[in-house]
C-alpha positions in Angstrom: 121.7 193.8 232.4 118.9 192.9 230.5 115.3 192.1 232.1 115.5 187.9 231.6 119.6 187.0 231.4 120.4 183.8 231.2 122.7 184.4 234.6 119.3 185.8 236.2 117.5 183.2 234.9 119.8 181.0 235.9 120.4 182.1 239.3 116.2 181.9 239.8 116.7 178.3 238.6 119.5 177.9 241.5 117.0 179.4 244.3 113.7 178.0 243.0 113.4 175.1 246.0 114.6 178.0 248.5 111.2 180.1 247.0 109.0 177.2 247.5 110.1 176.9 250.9 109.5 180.2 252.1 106.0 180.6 250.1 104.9 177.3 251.3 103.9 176.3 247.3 105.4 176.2 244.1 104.7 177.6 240.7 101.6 175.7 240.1 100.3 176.6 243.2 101.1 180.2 243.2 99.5 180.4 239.9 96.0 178.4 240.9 95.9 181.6 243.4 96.6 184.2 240.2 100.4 184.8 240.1 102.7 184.3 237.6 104.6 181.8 239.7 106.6 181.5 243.0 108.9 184.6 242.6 105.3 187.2 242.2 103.9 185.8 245.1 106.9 186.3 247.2 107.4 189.8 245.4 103.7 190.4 245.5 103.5 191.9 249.7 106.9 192.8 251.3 105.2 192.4 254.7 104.3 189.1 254.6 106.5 186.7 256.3 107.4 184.3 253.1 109.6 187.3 251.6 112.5 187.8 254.9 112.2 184.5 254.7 113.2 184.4 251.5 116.1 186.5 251.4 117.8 184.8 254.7 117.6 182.0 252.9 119.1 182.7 249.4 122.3 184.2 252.0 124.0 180.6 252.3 123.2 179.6 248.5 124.3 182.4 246.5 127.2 184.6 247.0 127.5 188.3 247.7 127.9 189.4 243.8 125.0 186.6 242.7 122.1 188.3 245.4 121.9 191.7 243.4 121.9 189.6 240.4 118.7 188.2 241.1 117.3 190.2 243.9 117.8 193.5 240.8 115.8 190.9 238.5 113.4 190.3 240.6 112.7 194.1 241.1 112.9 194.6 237.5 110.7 191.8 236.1 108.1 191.7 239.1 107.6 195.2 240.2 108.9 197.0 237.5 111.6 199.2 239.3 115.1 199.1 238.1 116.8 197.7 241.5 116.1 196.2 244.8 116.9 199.1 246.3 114.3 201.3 244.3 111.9 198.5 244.7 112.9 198.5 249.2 112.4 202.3 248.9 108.7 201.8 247.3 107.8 199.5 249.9 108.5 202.0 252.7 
């Protein structure tokens, strides 16, 4: 799938209020502190508590084939790995 699909971008679009809740800002805000947006702060520490947060909360929005939509995207566009799972294995 391409980097930016529309059914990524999309799906981002669906999740964007869940990112703001569990980053505690949105887009604007996130980018006053030097991030792209929401979605690279929450990518930007996998320790921090906004990014579990995060992912238990996308569970009751999106279904089981949507989540590797976006969560692969997210890899892919913010820290340049080709899945979630490469990006999880990085983090280790």
């Amino acid at each position: 799938m391409p980097l930016n699909s529309p059914l990524y971008e999309n799906l981002k679009g669906q999740v964007y209020d869940i990112a703001q809740i569990a980053a505690g800002r949105g887009n604007a805000e996130a980018q006053t502190e030097g991030f792209r947006d929401v979605y690279d702060l929450i990518m930007s520490d996998s320790d921090h508590p906004r990014q579990p947060a995060f992912l238990g909360l996308i569970m009751d929005r999106l279904s089981e084939k949507q989540r590797p939509i976006l969560l692969d995207g997210l890899a892919r566009e913010y820290a340049g790995v080709d899945s979630w799972m490469a990006y999880v294995d990085r983090e280790e």
